[in-house]
N, C-alpha and C positions, 0 to 999 in steps of 0.2 A: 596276382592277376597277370595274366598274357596280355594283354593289349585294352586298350580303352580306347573307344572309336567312337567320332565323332563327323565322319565324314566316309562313306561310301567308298570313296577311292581310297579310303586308308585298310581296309580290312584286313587282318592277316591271312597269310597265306590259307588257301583252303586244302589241308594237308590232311586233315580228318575230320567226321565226322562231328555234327555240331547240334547240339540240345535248345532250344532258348526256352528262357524262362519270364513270363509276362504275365501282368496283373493289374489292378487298380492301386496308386498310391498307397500304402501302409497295409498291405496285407502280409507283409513280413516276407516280401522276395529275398531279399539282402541275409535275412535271420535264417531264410530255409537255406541260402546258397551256402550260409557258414556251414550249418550243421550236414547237409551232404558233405562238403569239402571236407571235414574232420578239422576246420579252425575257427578258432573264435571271433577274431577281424579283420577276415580277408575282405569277406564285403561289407563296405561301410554301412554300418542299423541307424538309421535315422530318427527321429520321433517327429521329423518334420516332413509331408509329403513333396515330394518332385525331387529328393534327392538324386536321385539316378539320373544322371543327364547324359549318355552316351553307351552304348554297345559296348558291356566289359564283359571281355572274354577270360575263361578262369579255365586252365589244362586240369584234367583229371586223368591221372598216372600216363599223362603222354597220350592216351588212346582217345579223347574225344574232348570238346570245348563243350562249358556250360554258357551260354551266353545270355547275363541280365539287360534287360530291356529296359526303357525307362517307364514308369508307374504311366498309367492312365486314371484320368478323373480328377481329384479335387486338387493336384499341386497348385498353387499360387505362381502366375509363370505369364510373359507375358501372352497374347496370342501368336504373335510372333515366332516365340521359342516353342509354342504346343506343337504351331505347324511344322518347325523343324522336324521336331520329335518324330511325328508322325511320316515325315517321308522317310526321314534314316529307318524308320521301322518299316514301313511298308517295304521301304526300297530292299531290306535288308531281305524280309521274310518272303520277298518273292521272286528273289535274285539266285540267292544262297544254295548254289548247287548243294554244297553237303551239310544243308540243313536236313533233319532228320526228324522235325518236328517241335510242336511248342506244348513246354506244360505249363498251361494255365492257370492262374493260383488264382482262389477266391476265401473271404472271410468266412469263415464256419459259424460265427453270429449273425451274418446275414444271408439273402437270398441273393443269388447273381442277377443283377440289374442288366439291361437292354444292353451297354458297354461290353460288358461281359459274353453274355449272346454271343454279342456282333463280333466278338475277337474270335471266339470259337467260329463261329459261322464263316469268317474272314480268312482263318489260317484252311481249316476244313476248304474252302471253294478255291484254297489253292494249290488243292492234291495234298496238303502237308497233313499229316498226324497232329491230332491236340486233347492231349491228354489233362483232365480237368484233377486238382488237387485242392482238397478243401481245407487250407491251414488254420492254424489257431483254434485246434477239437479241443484242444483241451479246458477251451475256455466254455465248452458246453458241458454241464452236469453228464455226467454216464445216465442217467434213467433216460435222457430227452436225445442221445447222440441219433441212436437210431430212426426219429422220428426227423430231426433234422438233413440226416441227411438225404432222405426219400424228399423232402422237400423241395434241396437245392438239385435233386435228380428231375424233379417232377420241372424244374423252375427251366434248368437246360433242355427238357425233351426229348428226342431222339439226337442233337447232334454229337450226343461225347459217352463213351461207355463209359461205366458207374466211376462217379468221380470218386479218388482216394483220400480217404480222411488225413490227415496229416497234422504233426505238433513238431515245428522248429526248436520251441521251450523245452519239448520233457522228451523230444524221438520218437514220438509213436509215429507208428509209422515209415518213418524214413529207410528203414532197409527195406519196404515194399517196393519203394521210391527208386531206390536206389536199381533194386534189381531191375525196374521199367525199365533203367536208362541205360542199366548196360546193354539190356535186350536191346534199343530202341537204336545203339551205336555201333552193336554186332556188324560185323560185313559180313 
């Protein structure tokens, strides 16, 4: 990890281009950010939600920063600390000159709920790119994948082209992933 941030003025330097990565508590941000990285516990996998408490920025071969967010939704936390949460993020995602966009993870067992929307809707009305990734496919049967994911396509609407199925657990997926973000860091 490059840096863990906790406060706005601490950011590291903005030297390169920058990815973030955001979602609702326990949709396996931390699990997907291993398996992009190619390490097993770089970011800490939790089975508890609200573990992510701060902007941890993770370098990838020097050329671009992944940056995990902290979860939204069910953590246990007080209101106090939610609303921190939320200005470091707001502050960050619409500050962040060489942010380059947010990929937004959602549960592949369920439908993106109004949170979810409104993050996509939120990063979208602030000129940024947010690309939707539907983790944990593999916990859906192969006959039901494709019906599922026309769902959570139909559940998003117009605002995210077709979001990418994705498995932290087995890789499916993740070299599609992968190749989004180099596009997505290209200068």
């Amino acid at each position: 990890m490059a840096a863990s941030v906790h406060d706005l003025s601490r950011l590291p330097p903005a030297d390169r281009p920058e990815i973030a990565v955001a979602g609702r508590s326990n949709v396996g941000k931390s699990a997907l950010l291993n398996r992009l990285l190619g390490r097993r516990k770089l970011a800490r996998v939790s089975q508890r939600p609200g573990h992510t408490r701060g902007l941890n920025f993770y370098g990838v071969n020097d050329a671009f920063y992944l940056v995990d967010l902290p979860g939204y939704g069910f953590a246990r936390v007080p209101a106090a600390v939610r609303r921190q949460w939320q200005a470091l993020v707001e502050g960050y995602l619409s500050g962040r000159a060489t942010l380059r966009g947010v990929v937004c993870i959602v549960d592949a067992r369920r439908l993106p709920d109004q949170a979810d929307v409104d993050l996509v809707r939120y990063v979208r009305g602030l000129g940024r790119q947010a690309w939707v990734v539907v983790n944990k496919i593999d916990k859906i049967p192969q006959p039901r994948r494709a019906a599922q994911m026309k769902r959570i396509r139909a559940a998003l609407g117009d605002l995210a082209a077709a979001p990418l199925p994705c498995s932290a657990r087995t890789g499916e997926g993740v070299e599609a992933l992968l190749g989004l973000l180099w596009n997505a860091a290209a200068p």
